[in-house]
Structures are given as C-alpha cells and as structure tokens.
C-alpha positions, 0 to 999 in steps of 0.5 A, spaced: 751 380 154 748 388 153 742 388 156 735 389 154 732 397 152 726 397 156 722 403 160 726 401 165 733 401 162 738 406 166 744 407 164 749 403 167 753 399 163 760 400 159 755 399 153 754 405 147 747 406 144 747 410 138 740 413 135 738 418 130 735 425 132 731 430 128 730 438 129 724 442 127 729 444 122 729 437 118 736 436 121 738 430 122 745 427 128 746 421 130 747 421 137 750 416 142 749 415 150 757 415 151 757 409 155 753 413 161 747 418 158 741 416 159 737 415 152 730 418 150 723 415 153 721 414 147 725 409 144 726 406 150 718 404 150 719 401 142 719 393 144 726 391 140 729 397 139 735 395 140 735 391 133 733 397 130 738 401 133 743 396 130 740 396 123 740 403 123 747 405 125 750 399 121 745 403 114 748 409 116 756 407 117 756 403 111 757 397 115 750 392 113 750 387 110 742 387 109 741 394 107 745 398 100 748 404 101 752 406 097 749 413 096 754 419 097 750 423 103 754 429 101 754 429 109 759 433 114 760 433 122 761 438 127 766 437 133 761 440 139 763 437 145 769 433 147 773 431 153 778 437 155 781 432 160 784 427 155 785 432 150 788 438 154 794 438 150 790 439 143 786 445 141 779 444 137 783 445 131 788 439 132 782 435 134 778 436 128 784 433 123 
C-alpha cells in the first residue's frame, strides 16, 4: 500500500514519486524523490495529488490509457547526478549510452 501524500508526508518508503519542475526559464524536468528525498510543500498541500502525479507521468511516458500522446516532443535528457558507488567501474560517457 503506497501511502497518501499529505502535508504531513516525510519520506520514508521504498515508494518513488515523480513530478514535474519549471525554471524561470520556461524549462521543464521530471523530477523523482529517488525512494528517500523529500517532495515540495506545495504539492504535498494539493488533496489527491497523488492521481494526478500518476496520470501525468503516465502522459508523458506514454504510457496512459486516458490521454493521447503521441506527439514527437522532440526532447533530450542530461545525466546530471548519479551514484559513483554503483557505477564506479563506468565513466559519464559509458552511462549515458
């Protein structure tokens, strides 16, 4: 059972949220909490975030069955932080690929 995002949520299960960021730029990330990290205060305030959060990721994978997307996004991804422990035997460029 994934437990409710509420205000008063602190991270604490093996459960990853995902959610989508925006700089002052315009730019757009999809960000997760990696099993651990906390989430942003205003999210956790929107009552049944977590059906959203779901229906969004599941948009922008692809992957939903109630929303069409099929729109080439033209998007690219950067490999900005990752664990140098379980990847110590590869470097940024072997990662990537």
């Amino acid at each position: 059972m994934v437990l409710p995002l509420t205000p008063k949520w602190v991270p604490s299960s093996s459960y990853t949220y995902a959610w989508v960021a925006m700089d002052n730029q315009g730019y757009l990330a999809k960000m997760y909490n990696n099993n651990s990290g906390g989430l942003p205060k205003l999210l956790l305030s929107i009552p049944d975030i977590k059906l959203y959060l779901d229906d969004l990721s599941e948009y922008i994978d692809g992957e939903s069955e109630k929303y069409n997307n099929k729109i080439n996004k033209k998007s690219n991804y950067i490999i900005d932080l990752y664990s140098s422990y379980t990847y110590r035997k590869y470097d940024k460029s072997k990662i990537i690929k």
